[in-house]
TIKEZA-156763 format. One record per residue (C-alpha): residue in three letters; residue number from 1; chain; x, y, z. Coordinates in steps of 0.25 Angstrom, whole numbers, padded with zeros to 4 digits, always signed. Layout:
residu, num, chaine, c1, c2, c3
ALA, NUM, A, X, Y, Z
...
This chain:
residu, num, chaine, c1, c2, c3
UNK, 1, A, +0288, +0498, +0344
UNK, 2, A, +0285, +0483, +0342
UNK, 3, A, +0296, +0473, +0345
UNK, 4, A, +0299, +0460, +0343
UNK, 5, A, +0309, +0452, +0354
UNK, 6, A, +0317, +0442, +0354
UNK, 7, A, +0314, +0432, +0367
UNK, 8, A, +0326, +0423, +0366
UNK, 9, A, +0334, +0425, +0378
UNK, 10, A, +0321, +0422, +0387
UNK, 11, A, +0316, +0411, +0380
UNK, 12, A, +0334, +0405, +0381
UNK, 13, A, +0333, +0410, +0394
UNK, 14, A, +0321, +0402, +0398
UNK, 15, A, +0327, +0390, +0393
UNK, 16, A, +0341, +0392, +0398
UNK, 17, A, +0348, +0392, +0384
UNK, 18, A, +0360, +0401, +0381
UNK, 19, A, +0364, +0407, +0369
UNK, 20, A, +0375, +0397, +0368
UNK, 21, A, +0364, +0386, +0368
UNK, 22, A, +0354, +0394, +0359
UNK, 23, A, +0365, +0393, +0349
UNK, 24, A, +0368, +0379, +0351
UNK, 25, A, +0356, +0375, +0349
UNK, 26, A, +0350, +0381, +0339
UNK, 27, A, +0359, +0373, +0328
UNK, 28, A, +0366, +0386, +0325
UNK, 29, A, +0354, +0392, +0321
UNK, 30, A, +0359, +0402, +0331
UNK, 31, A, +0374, +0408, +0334
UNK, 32, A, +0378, +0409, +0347
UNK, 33, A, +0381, +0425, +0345
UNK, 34, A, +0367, +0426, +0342
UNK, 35, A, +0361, +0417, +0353
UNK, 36, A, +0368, +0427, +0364
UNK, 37, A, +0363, +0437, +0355
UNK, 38, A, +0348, +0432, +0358
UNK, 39, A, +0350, +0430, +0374
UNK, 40, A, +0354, +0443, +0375
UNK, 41, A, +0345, +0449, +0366
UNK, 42, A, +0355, +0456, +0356
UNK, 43, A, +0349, +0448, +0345
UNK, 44, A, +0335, +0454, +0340
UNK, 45, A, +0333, +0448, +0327
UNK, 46, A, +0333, +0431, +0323
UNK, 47, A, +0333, +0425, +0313
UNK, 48, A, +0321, +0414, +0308
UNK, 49, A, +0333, +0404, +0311
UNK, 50, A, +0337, +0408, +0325
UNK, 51, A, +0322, +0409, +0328
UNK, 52, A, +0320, +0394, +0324
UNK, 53, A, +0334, +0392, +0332
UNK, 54, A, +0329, +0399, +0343
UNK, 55, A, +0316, +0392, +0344
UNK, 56, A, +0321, +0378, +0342
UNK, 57, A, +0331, +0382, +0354
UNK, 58, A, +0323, +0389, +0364
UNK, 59, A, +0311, +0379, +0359
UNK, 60, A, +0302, +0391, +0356
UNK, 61, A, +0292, +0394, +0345
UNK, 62, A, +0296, +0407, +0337
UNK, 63, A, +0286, +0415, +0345
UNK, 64, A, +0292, +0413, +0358
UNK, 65, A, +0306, +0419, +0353
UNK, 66, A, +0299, +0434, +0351
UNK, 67, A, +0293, +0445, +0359
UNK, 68, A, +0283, +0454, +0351
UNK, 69, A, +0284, +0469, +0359
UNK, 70, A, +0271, +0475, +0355
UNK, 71, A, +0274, +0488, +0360
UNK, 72, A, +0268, +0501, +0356
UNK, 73, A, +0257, +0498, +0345
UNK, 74, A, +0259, +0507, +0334
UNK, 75, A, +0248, +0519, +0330
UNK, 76, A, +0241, +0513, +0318
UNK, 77, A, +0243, +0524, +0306
């Protein structure tokens, strides 16, 4: 199965930013529940406002925030 990941916690991690400043800084674009909830990986899905939030934040282009997990490819019918 393909997935898709969300790499915020590495890329806050990389740049020293806590969920406390995430949210902060993101104009409330971003609530604080659901910053902690990005570091720690509890939060899967974003909304096209977080994403713009997140990239303005992390100083990131939209590519950078997600993982594409090719895995298996699937058998063509």
């Amino acid at each position: 199965m393909r997935t898709m990941t969300l790499r915020v916690q590495d890329l806050a991690d990389a740049k020293g930013i806590t969920a406390y400043r995430l949210a902060a800084d993101s104009d409330r674009r971003i609530s604080q529940s659901a910053a902690y909830r990005l570091l720690d990986g509890s939060k899967s899905t974003v909304s096209a406002l977080e994403v713009s939030a997140l990239c303005e934040v992390l100083e990131v282009e939209p590519n950078d925030l997600f993982v594409w997990d090719a895995g298996k490819p699937r058998k063509k019918s």
